[in-house]
N, CA, C and O atoms as a GROMACS GRO file, in nm:
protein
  156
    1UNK      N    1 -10.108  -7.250  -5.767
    1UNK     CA    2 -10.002  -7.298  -5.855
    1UNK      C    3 -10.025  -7.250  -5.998
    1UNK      O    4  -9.937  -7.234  -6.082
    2UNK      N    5 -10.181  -7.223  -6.018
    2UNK     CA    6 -10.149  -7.214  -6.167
    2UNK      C    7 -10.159  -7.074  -6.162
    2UNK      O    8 -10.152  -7.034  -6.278
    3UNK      N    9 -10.171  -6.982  -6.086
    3UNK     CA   10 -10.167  -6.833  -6.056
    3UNK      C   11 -10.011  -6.788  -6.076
    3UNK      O   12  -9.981  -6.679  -6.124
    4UNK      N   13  -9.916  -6.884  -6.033
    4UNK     CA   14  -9.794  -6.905  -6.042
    4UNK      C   15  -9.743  -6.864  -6.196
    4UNK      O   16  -9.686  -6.770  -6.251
    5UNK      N   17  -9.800  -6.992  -6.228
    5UNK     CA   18  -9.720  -7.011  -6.371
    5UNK      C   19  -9.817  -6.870  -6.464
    5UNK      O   20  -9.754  -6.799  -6.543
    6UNK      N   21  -9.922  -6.854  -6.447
    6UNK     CA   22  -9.947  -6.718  -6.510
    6UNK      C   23  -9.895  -6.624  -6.531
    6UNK      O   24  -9.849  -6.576  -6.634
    7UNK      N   25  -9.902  -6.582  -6.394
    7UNK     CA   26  -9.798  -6.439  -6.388
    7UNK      C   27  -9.622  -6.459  -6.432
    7UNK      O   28  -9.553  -6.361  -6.459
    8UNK      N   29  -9.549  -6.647  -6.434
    8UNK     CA   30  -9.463  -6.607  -6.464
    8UNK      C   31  -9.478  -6.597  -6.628
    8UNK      O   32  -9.404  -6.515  -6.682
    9UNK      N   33  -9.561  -6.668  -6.705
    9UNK     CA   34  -9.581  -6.622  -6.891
    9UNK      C   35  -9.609  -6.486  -6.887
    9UNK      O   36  -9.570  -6.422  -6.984
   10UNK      N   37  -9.682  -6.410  -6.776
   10UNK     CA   38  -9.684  -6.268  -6.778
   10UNK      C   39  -9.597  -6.199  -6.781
   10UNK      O   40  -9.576  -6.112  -6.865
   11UNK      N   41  -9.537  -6.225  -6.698
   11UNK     CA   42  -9.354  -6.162  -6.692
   11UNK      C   43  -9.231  -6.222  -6.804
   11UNK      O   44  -9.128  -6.166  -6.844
   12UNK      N   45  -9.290  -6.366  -6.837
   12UNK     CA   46  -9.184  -6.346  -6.969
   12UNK      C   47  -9.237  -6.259  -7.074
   12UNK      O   48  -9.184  -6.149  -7.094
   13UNK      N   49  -9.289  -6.280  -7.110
   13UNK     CA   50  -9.359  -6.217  -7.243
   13UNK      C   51  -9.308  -6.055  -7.224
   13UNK      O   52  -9.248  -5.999  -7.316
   14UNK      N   53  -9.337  -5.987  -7.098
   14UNK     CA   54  -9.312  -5.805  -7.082
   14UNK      C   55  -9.152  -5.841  -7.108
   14UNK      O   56  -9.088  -5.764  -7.180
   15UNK      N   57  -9.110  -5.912  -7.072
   15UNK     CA   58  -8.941  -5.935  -7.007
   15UNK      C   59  -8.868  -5.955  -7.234
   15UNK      O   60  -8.759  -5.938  -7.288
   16UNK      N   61  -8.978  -5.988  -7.275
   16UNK     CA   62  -8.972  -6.031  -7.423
   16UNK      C   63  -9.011  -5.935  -7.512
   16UNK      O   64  -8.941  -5.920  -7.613
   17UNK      N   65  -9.145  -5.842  -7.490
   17UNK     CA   66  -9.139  -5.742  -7.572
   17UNK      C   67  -9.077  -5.564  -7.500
   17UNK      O   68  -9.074  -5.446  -7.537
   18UNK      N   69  -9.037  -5.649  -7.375
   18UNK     CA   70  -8.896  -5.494  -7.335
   18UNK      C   71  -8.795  -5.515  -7.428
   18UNK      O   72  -8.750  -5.423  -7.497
   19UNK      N   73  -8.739  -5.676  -7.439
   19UNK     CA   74  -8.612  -5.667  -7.477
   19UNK      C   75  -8.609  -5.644  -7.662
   19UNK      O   76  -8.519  -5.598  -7.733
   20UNK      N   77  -8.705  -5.680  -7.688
   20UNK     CA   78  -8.765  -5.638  -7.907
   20UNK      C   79  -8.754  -5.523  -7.908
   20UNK      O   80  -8.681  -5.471  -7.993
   21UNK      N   81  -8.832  -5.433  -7.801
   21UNK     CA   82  -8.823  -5.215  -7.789
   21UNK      C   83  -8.685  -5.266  -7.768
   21UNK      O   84  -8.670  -5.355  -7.852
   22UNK      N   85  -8.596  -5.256  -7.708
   22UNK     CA   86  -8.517  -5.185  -7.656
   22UNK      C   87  -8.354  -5.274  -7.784
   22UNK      O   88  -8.242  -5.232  -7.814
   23UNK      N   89  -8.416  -5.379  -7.813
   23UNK     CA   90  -8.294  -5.451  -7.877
   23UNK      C   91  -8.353  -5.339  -8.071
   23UNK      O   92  -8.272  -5.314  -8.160
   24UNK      N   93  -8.479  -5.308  -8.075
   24UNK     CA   94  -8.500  -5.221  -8.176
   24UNK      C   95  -8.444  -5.101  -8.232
   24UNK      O   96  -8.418  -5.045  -8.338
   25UNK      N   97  -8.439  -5.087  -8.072
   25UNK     CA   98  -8.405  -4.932  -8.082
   25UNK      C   99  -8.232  -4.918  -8.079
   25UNK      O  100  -8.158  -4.827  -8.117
   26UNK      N  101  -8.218  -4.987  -8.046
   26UNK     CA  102  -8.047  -5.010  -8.017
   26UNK      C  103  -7.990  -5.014  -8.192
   26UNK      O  104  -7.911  -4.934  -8.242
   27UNK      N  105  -8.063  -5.144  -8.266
   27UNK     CA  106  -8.057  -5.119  -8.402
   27UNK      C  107  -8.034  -5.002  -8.480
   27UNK      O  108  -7.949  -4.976  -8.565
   28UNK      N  109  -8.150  -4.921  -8.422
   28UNK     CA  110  -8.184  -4.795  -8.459
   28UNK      C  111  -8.078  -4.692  -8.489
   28UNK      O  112  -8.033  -4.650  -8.595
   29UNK      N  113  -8.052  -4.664  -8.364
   29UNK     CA  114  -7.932  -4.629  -8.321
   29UNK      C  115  -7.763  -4.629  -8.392
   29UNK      O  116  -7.683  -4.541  -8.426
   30UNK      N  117  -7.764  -4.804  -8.390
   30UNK     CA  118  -7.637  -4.839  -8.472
   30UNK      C  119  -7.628  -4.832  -8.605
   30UNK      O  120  -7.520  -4.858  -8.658
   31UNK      N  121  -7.743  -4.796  -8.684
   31UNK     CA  122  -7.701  -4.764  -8.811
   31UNK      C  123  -7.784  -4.612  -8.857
   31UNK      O  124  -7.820  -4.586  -8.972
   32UNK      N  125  -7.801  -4.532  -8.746
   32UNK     CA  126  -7.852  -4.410  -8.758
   32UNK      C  127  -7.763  -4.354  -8.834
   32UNK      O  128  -7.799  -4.335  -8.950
   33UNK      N  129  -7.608  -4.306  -8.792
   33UNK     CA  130  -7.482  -4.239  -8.816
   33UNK      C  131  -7.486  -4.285  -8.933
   33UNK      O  132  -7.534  -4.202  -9.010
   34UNK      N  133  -7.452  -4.401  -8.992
   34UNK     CA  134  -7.419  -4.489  -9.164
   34UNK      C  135  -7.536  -4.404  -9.197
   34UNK      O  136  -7.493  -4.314  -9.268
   35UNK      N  137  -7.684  -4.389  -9.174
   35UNK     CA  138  -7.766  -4.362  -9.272
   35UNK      C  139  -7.809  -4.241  -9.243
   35UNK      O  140  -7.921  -4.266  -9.198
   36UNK      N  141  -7.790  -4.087  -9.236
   36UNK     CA  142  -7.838  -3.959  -9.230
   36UNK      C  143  -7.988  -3.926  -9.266
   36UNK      O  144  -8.042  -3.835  -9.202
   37UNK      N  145  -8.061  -3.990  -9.362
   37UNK     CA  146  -8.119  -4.012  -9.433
   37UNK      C  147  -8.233  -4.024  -9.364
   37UNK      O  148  -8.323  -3.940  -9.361
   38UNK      N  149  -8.228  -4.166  -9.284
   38UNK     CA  150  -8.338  -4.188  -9.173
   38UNK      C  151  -8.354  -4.086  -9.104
   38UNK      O  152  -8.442  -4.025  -9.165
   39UNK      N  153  -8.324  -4.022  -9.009
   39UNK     CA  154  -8.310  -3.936  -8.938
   39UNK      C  155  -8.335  -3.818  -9.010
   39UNK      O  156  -8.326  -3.709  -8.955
   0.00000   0.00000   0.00000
C-alpha cells in the first residue's frame, strides 16, 4: 500500500514538471512572434 501511494507522488510530480516544460515552452512560443528579439 505504501508502494502504492509512492509511485503515485512519483507520477504526479513527472505528470507536474511535464506539464511546467511543456506549459513553458508553449509561453515561449506565444510571445516569440511579438518579440524577434528573443529569438
Amino acid at each position: 500500500m505504501f508502494g502504492e501511494e509512492e509511485a503515485l507522488t512519483v507520477k504526479t510530480s513527472c505528470m507536474i514538471s511535464y506539464y511546467l516544460k511543456h506549459y513553458r515552452r508553449n509561453l515561449y512560443y506565444l510571445y516569440r512572434p511579438n518579440r524577434p528579439l528573443l529569438s
